[in-house]
C-alpha positions in Angstrom: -1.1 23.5 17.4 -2.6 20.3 16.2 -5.2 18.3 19.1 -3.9 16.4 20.8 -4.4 12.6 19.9 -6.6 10.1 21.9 -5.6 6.9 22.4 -8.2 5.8 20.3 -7.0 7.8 17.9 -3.3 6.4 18.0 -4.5 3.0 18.2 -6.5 3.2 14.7 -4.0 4.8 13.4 -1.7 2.0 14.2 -4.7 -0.4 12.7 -4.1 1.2 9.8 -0.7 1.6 9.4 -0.3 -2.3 9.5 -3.0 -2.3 7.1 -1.1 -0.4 4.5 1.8 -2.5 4.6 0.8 -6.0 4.9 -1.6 -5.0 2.3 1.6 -3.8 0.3 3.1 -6.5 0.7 0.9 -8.7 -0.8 0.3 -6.2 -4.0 4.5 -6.6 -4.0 3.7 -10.3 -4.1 1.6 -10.4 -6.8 3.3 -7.5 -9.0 6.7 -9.9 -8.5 5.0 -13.0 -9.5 3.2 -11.7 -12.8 6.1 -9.9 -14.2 8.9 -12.6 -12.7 7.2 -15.5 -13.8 9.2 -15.8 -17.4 12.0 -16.1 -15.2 10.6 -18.4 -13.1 9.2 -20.8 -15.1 11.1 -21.0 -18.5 14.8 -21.5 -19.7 16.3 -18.3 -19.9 19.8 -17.1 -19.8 21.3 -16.2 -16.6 21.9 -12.4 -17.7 18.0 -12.5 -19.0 16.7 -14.0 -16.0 18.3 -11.5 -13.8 17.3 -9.0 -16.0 13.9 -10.1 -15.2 14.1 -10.5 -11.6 15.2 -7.3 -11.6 12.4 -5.9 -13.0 9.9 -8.0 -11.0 11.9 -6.5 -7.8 11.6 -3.3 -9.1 8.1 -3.3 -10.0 7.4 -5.3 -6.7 8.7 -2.4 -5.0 7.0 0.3 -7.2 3.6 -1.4 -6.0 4.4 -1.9 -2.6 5.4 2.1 -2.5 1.7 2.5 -4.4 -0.3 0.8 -2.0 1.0 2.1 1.2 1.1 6.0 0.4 -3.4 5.0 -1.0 -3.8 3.6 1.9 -1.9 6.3 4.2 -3.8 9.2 1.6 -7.2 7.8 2.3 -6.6 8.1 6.5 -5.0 11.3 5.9 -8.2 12.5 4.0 -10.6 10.8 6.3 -9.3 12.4 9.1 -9.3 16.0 8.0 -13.0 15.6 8.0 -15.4 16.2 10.4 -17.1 13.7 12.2 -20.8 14.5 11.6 -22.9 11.2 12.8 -26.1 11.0 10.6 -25.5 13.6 7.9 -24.6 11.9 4.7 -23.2 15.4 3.3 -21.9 18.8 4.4 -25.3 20.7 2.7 -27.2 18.4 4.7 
């Protein structure tokens, strides 16, 4: 049976949750803009400029997806280990 969780604990987990998306959200910004830009800023064709806005969307989600399961990895990691104030390394 898992501890049970402080709510300390539940509140930084909660910190970081919103951390991994809004953080996601702006790697989805970014990804859409670099690969959407063609689309965006040049005279394409309406079947190529969906085309591309489709793979901007796609991508866009692909590195929102990215971010979020880093970020969530790292907590997930961090909190499997021991809090050991002081000690810079288990053979310590």
């Amino acid at each position: 049976m898992p501890p049970a969780r402080t709510p300390l604990d539940r509140d930084a987990l909660t910190v970081e949750l919103v951390f991994a998306f809004v953080t996601g959200a702006g790697v989805a910004a970014v990804v859409f803009l670099a690969v959407a830009s063609p689309a965006l800023l040049s005279d394409l064709s309406r079947a190529e400029e969906r085309q591309v806005l489709t793979a901007g969307s796609v991508a866009a989600a692909a590195g929102f997806l990215w971010r979020v399961v880093r970020v969530l990895r790292g907590v997930r990691r961090a909190a499997r280990q021991p809090s050991q104030p002081g000690r810079t390394s288990p053979d310590s």
